[in-house]
Backbone as XML, in Angstrom:
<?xml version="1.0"?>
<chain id="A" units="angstrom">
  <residue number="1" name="UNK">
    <atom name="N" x="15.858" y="-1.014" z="-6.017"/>
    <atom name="CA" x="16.384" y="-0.730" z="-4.697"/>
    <atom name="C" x="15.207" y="-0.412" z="-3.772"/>
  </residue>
  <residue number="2" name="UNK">
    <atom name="N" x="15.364" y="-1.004" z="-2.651"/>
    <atom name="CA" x="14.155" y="-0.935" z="-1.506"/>
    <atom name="C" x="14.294" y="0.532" z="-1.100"/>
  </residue>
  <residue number="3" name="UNK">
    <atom name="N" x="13.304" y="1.269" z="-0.612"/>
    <atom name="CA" x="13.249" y="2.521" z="-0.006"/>
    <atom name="C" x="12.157" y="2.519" z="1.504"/>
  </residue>
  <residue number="4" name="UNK">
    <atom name="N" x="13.464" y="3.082" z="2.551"/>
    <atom name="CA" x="13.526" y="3.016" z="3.639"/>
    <atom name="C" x="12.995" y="4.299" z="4.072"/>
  </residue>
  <residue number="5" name="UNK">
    <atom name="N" x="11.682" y="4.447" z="4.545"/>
    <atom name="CA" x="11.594" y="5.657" z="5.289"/>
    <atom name="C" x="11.490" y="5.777" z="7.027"/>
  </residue>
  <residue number="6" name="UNK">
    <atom name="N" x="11.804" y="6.787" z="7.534"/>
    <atom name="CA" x="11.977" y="6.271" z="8.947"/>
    <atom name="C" x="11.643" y="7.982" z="9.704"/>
  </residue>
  <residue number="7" name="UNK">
    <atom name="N" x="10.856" y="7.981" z="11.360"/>
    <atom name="CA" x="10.785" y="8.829" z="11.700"/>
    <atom name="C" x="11.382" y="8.636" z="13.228"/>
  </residue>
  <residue number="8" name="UNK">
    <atom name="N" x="12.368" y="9.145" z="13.497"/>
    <atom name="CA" x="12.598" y="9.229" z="14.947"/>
    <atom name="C" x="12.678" y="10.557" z="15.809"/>
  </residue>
  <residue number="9" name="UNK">
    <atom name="N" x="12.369" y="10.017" z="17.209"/>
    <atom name="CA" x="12.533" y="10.905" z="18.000"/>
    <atom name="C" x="12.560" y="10.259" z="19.496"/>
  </residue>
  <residue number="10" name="UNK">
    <atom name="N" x="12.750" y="11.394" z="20.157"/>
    <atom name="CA" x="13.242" y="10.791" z="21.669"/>
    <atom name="C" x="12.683" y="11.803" z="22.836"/>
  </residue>
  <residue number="11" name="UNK">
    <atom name="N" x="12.705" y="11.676" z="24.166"/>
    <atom name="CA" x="12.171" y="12.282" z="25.250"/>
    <atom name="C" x="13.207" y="13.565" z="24.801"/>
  </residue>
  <residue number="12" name="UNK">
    <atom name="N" x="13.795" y="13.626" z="25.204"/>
    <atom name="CA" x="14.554" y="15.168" z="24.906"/>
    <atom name="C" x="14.854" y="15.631" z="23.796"/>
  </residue>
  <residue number="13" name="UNK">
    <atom name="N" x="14.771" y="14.873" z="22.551"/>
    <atom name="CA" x="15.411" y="15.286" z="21.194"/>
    <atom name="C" x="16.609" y="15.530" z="20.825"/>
  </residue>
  <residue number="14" name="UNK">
    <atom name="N" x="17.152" y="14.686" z="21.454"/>
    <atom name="CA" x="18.642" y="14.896" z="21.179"/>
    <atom name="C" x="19.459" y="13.655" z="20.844"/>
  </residue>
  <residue number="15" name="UNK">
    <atom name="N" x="20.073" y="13.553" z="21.589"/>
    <atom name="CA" x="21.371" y="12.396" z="21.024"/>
    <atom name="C" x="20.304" y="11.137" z="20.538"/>
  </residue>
  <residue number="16" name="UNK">
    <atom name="N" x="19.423" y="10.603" z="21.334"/>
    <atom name="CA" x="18.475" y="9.708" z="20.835"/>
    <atom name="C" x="17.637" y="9.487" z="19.476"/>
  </residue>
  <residue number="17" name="UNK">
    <atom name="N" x="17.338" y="10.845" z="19.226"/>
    <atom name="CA" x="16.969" y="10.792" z="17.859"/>
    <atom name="C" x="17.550" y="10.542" z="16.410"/>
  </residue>
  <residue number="18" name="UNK">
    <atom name="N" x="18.858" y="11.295" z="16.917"/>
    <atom name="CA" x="20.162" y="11.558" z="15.914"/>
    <atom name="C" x="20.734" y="10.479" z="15.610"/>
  </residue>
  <residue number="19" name="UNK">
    <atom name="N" x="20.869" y="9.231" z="16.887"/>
    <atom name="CA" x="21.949" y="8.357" z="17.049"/>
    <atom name="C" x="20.775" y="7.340" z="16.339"/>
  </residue>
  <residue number="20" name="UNK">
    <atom name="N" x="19.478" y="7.121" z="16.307"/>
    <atom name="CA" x="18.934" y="6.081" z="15.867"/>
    <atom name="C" x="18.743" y="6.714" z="14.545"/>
  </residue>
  <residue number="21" name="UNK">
    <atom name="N" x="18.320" y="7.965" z="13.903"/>
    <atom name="CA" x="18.128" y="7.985" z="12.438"/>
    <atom name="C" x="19.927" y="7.453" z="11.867"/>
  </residue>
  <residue number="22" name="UNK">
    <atom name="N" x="21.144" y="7.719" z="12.663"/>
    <atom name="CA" x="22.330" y="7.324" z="11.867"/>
    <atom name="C" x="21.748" y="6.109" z="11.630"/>
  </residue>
  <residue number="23" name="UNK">
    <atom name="N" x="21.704" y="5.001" z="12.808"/>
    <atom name="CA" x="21.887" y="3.589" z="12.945"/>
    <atom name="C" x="20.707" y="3.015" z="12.068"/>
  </residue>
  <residue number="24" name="UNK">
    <atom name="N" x="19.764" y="3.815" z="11.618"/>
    <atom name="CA" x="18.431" y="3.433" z="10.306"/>
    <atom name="C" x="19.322" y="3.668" z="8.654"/>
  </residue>
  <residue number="25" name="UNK">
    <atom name="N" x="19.952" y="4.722" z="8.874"/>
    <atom name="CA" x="20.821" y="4.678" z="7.546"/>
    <atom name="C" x="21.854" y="4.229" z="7.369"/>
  </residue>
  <residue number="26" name="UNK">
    <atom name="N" x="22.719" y="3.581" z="8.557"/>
    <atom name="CA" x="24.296" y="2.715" z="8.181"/>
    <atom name="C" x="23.448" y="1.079" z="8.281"/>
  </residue>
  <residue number="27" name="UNK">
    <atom name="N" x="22.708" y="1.013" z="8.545"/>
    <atom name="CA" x="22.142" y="-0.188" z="8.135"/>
    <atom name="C" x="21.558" y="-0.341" z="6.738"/>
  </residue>
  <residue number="28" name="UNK">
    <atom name="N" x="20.500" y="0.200" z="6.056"/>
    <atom name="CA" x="19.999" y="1.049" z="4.964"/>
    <atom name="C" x="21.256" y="0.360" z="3.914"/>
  </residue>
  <residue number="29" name="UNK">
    <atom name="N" x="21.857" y="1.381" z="4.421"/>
    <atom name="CA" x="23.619" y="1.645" z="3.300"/>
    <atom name="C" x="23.842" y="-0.092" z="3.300"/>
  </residue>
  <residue number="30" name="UNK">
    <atom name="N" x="24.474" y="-0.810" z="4.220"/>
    <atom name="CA" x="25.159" y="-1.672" z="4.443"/>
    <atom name="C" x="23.866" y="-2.970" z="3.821"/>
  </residue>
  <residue number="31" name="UNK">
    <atom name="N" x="23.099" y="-2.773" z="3.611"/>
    <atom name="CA" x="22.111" y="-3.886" z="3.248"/>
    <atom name="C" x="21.618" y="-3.234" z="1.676"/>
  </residue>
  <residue number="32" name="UNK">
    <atom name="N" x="22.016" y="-1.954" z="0.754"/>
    <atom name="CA" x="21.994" y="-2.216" z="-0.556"/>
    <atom name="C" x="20.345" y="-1.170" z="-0.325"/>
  </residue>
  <residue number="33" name="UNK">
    <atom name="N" x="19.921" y="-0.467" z="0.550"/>
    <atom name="CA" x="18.697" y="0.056" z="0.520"/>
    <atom name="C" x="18.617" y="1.778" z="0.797"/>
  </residue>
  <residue number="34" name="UNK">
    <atom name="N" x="17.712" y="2.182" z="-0.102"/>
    <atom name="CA" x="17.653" y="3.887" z="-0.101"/>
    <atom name="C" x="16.869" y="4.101" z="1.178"/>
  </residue>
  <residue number="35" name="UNK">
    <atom name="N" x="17.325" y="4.955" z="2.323"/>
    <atom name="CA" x="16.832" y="5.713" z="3.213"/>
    <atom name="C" x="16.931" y="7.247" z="3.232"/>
  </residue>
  <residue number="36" name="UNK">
    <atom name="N" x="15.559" y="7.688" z="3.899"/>
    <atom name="CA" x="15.454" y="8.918" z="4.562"/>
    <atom name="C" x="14.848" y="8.893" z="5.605"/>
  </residue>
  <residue number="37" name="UNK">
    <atom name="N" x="15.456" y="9.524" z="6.522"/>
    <atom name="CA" x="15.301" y="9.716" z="7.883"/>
    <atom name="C" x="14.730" y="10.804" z="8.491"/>
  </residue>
  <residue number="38" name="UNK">
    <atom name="N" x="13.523" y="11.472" z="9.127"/>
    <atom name="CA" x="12.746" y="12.712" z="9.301"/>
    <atom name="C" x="13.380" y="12.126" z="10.622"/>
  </residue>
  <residue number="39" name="UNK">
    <atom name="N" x="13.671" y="13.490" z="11.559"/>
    <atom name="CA" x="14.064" y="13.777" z="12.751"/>
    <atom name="C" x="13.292" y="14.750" z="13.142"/>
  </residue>
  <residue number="40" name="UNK">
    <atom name="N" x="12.018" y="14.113" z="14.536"/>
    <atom name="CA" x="11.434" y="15.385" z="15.028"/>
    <atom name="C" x="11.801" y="15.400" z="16.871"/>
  </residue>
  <residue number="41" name="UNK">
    <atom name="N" x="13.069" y="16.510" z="16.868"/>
    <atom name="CA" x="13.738" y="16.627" z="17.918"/>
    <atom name="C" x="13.853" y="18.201" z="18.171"/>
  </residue>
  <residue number="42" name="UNK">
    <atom name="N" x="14.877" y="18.297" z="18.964"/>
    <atom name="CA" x="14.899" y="19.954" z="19.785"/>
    <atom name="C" x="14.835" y="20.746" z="18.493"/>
  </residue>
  <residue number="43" name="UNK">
    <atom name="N" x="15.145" y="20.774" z="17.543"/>
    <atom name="CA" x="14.932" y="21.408" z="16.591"/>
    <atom name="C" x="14.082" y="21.593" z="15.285"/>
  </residue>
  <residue number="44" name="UNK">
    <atom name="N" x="12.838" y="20.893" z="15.942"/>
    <atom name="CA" x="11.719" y="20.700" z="15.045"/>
    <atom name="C" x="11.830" y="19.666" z="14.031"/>
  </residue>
  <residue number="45" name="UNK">
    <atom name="N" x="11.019" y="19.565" z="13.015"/>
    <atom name="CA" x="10.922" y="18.923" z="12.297"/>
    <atom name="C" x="12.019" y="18.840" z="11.193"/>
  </residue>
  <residue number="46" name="UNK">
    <atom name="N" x="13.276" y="17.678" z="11.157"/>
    <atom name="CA" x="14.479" y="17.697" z="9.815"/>
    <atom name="C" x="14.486" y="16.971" z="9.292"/>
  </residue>
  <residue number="47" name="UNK">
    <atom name="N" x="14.477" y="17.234" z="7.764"/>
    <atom name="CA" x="14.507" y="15.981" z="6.760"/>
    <atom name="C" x="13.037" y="15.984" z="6.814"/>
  </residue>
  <residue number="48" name="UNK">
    <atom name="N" x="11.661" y="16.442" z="6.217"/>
    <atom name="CA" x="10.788" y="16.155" z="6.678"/>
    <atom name="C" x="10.338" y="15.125" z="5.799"/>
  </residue>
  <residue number="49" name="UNK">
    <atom name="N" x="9.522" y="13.936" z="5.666"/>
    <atom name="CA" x="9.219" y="13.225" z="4.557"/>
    <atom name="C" x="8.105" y="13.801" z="3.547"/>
  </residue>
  <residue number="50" name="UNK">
    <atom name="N" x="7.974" y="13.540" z="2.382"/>
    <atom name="CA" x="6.762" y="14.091" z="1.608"/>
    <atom name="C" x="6.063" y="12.965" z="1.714"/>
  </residue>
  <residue number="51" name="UNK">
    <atom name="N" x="4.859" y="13.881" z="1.021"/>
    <atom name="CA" x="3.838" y="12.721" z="1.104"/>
    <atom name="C" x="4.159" y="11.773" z="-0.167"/>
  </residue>
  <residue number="52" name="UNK">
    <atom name="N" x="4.774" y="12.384" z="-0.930"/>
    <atom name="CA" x="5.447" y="11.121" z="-1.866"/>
    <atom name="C" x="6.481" y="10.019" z="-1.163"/>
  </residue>
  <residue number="53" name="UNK">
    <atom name="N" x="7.518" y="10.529" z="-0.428"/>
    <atom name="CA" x="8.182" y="9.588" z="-0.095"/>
    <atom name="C" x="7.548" y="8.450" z="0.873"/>
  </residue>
  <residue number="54" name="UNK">
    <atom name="N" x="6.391" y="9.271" z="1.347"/>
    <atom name="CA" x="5.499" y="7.818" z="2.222"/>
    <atom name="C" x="4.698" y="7.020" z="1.520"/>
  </residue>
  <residue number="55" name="UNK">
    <atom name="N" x="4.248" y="7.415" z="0.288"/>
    <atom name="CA" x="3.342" y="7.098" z="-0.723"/>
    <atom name="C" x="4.465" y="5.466" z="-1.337"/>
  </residue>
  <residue number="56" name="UNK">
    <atom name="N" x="5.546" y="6.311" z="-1.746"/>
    <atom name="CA" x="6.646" y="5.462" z="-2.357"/>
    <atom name="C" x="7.390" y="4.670" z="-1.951"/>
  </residue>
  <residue number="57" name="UNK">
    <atom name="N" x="7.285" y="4.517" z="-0.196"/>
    <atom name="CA" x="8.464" y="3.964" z="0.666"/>
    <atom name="C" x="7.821" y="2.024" z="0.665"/>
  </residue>
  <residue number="58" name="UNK">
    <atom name="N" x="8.832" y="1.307" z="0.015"/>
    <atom name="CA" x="8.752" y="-0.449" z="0.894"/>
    <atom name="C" x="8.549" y="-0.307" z="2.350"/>
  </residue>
  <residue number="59" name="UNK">
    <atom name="N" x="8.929" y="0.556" z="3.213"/>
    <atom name="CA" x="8.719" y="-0.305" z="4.548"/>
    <atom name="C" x="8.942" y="1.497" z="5.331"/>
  </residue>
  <residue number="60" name="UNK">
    <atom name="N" x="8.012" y="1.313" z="6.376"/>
    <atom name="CA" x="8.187" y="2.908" z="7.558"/>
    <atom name="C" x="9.282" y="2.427" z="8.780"/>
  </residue>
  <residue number="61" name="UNK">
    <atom name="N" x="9.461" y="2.893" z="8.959"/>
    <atom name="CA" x="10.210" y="2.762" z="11.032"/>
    <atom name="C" x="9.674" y="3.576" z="11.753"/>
  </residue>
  <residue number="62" name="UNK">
    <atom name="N" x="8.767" y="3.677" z="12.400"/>
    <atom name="CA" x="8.819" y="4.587" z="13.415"/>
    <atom name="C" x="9.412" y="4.198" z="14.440"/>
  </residue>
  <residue number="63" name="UNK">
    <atom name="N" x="10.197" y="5.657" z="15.209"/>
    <atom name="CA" x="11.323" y="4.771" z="16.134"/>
    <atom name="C" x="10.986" y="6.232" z="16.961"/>
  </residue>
  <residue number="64" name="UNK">
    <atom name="N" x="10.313" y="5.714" z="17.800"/>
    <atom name="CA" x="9.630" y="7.236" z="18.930"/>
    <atom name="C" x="9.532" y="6.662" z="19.704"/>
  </residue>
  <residue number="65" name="UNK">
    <atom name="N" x="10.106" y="7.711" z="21.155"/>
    <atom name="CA" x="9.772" y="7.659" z="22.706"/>
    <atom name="C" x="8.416" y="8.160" z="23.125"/>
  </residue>
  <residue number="66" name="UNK">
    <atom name="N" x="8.227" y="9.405" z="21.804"/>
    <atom name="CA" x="7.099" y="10.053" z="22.307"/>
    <atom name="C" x="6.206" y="10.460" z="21.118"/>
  </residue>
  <residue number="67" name="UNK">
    <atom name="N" x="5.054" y="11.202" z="20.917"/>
    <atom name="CA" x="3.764" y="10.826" z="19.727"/>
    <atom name="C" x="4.867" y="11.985" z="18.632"/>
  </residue>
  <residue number="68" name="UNK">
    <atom name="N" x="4.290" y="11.437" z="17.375"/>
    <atom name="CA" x="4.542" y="11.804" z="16.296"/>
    <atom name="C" x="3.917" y="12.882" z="16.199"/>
  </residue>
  <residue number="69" name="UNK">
    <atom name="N" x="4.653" y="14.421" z="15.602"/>
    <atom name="CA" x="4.184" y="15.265" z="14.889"/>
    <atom name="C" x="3.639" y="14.825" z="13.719"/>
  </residue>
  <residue number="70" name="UNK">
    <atom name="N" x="2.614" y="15.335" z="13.314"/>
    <atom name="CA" x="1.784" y="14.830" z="11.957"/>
    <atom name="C" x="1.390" y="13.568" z="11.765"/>
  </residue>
  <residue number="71" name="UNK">
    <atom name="N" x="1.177" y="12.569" z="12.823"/>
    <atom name="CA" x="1.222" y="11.390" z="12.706"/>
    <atom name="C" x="0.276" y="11.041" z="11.697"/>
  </residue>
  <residue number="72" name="UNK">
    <atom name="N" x="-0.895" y="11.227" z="11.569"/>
    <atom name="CA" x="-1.474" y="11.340" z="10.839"/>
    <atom name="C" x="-1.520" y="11.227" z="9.653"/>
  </residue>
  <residue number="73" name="UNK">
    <atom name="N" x="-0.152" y="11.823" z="8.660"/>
    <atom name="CA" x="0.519" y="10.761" z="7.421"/>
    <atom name="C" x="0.724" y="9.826" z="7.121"/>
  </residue>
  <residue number="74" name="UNK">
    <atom name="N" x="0.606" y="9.234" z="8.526"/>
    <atom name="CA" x="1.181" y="7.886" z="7.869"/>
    <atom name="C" x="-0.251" y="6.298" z="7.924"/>
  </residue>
  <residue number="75" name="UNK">
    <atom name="N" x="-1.424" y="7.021" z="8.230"/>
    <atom name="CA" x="-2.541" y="6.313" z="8.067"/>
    <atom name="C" x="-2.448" y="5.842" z="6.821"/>
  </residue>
  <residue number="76" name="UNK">
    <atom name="N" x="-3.449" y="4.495" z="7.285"/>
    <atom name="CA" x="-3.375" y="4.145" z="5.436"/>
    <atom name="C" x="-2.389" y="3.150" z="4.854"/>
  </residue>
  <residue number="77" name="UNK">
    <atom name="N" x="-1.440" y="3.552" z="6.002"/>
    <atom name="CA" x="0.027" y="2.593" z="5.793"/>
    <atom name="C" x="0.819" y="1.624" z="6.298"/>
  </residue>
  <residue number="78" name="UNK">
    <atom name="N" x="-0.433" y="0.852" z="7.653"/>
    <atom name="CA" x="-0.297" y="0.255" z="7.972"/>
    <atom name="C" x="0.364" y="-0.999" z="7.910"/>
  </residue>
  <residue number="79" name="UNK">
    <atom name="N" x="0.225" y="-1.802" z="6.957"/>
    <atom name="CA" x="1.105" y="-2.803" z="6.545"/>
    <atom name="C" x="2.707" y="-2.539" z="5.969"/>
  </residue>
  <residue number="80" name="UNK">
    <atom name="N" x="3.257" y="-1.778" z="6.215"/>
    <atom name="CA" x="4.053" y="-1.785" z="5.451"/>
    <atom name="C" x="4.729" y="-1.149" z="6.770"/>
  </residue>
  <residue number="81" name="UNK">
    <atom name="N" x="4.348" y="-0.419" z="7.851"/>
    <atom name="CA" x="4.913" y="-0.017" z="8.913"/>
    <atom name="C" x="4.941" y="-0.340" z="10.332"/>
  </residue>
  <residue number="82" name="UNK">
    <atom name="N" x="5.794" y="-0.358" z="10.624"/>
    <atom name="CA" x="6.342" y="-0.806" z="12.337"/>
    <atom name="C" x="7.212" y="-0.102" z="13.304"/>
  </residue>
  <residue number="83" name="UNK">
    <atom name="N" x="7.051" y="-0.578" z="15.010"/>
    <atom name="CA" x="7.468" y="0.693" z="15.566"/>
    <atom name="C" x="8.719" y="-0.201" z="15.676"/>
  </residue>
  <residue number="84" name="UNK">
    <atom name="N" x="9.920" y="0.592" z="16.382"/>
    <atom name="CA" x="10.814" y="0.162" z="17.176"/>
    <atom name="C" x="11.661" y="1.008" z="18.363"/>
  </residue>
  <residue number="85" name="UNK">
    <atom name="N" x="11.385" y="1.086" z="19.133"/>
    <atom name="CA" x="12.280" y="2.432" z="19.962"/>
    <atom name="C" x="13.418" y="2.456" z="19.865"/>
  </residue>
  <residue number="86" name="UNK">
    <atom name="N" x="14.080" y="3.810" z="19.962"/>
    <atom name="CA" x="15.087" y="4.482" z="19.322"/>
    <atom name="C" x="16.340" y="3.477" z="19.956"/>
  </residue>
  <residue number="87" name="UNK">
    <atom name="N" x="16.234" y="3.365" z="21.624"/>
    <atom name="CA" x="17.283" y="2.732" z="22.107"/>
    <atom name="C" x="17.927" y="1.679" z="21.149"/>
  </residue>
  <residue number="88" name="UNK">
    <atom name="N" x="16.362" y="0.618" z="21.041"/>
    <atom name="CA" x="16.786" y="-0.668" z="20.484"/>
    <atom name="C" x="17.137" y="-0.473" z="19.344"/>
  </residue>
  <residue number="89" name="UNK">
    <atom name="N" x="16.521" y="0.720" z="18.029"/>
    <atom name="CA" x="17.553" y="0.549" z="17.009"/>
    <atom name="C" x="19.294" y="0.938" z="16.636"/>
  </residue>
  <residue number="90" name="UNK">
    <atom name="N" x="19.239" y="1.637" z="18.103"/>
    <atom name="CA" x="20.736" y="1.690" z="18.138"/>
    <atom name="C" x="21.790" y="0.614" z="18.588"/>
  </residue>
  <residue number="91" name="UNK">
    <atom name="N" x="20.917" y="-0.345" z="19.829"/>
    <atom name="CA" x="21.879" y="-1.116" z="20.509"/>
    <atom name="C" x="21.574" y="-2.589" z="19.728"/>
  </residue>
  <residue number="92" name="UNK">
    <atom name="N" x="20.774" y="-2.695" z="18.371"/>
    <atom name="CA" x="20.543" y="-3.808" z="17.986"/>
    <atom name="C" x="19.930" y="-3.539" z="16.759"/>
  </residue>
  <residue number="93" name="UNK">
    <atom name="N" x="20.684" y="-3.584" z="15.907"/>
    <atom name="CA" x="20.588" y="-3.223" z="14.540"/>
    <atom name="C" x="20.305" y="-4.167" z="13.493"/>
  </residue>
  <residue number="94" name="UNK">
    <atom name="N" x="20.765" y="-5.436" z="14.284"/>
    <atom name="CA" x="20.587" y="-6.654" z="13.723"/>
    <atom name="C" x="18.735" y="-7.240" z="13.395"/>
  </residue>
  <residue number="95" name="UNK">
    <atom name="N" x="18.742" y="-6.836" z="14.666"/>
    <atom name="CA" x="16.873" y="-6.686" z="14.879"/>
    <atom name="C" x="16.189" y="-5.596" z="14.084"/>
  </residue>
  <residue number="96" name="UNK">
    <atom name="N" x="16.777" y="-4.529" z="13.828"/>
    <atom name="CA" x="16.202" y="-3.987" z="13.085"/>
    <atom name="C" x="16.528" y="-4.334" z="11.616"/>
  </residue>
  <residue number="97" name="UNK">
    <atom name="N" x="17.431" y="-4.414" z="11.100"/>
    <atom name="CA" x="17.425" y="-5.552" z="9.814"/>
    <atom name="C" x="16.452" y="-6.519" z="9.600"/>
  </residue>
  <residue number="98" name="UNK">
    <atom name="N" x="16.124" y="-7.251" z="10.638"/>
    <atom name="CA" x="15.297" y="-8.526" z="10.339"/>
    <atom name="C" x="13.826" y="-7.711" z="10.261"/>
  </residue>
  <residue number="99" name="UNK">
    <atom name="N" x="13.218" y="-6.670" z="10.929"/>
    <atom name="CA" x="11.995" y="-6.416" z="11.000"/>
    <atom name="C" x="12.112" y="-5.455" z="9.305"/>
  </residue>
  <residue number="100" name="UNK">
    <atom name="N" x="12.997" y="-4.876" z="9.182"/>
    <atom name="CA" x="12.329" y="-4.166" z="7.404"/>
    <atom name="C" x="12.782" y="-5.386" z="6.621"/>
  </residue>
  <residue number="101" name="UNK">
    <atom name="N" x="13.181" y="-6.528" z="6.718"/>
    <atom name="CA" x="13.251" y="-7.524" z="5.484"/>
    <atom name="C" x="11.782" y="-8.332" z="6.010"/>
  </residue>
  <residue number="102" name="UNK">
    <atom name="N" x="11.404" y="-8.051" z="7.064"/>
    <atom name="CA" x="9.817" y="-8.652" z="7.427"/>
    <atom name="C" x="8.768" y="-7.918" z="6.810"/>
  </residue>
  <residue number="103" name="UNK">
    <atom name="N" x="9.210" y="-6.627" z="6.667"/>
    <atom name="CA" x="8.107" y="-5.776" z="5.816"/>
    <atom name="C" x="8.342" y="-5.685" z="4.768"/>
  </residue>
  <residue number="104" name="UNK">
    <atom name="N" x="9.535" y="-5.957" z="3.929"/>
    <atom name="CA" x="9.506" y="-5.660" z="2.626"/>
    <atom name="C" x="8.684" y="-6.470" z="1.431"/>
  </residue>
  <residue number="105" name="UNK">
    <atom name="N" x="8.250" y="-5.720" z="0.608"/>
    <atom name="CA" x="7.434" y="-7.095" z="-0.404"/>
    <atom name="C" x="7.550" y="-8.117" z="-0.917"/>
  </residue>
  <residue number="106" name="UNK">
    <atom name="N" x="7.813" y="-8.573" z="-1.086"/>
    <atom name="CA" x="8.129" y="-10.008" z="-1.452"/>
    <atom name="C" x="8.165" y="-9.603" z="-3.043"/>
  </residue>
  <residue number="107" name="UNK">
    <atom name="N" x="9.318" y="-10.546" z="-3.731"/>
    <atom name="CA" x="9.352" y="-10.124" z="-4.955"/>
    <atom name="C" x="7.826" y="-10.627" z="-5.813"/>
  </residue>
  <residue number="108" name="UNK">
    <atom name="N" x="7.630" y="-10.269" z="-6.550"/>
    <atom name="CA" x="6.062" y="-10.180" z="-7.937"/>
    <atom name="C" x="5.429" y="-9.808" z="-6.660"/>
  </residue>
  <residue number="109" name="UNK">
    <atom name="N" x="4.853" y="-9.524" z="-5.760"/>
    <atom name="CA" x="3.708" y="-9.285" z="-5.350"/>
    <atom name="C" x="3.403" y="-7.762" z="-5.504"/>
  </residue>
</chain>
């Protein structure tokens, strides 16, 4: 099973953040793939990822209006990660489907 890690956030931290980590995990679900979703919004940092789960994850999302707390984790991990803003993974999910089956590994490799 593929594993989905994802960090969102939004100008205010609110409905934006919340509404795109759902729309990263009912997609996730609906395509057969394990997600966790770190939310850094009005209420700090939730769900935070370990450094295992970034170590371990097929494919990142970052889905930010604005800079990442700790961004800095996720160096190193370039290939395997991509942005998308929060709007678009809510109002087009379809697109976001196609970009983590663009990052995922290809089987034997």
């Amino acid at each position: 099973m593929s594993k989905i890690i994802a960090v969102t956030s939004c100008a205010t931290g609110i409905a934006h953040s919340y509404m795109a980590a759902e729309a990263i995990k009912k997609a996730a679900k609906k395509n057969g793939w394990k997600a966790h979703v770190e939310i850094q919004g009005a209420l700090g940092v939730e769900n935070r990822l370990s450094e295992t789960d970034i170590s371990e994850a097929d494919v990142i999302v970052l889905s930010n209006d604005v800079g990442l707390t700790d961004g800095s984790r996720f160096e190193g991990f370039e290939s395997k990660t991509f942005s998308m803003a929060p709007h678009s993974v809510i109002q087009n999910p379809d697109e976001l489907v196609k970009k983590i089956r663009e990052h995922l590994p290809r089987e034997g490799s």
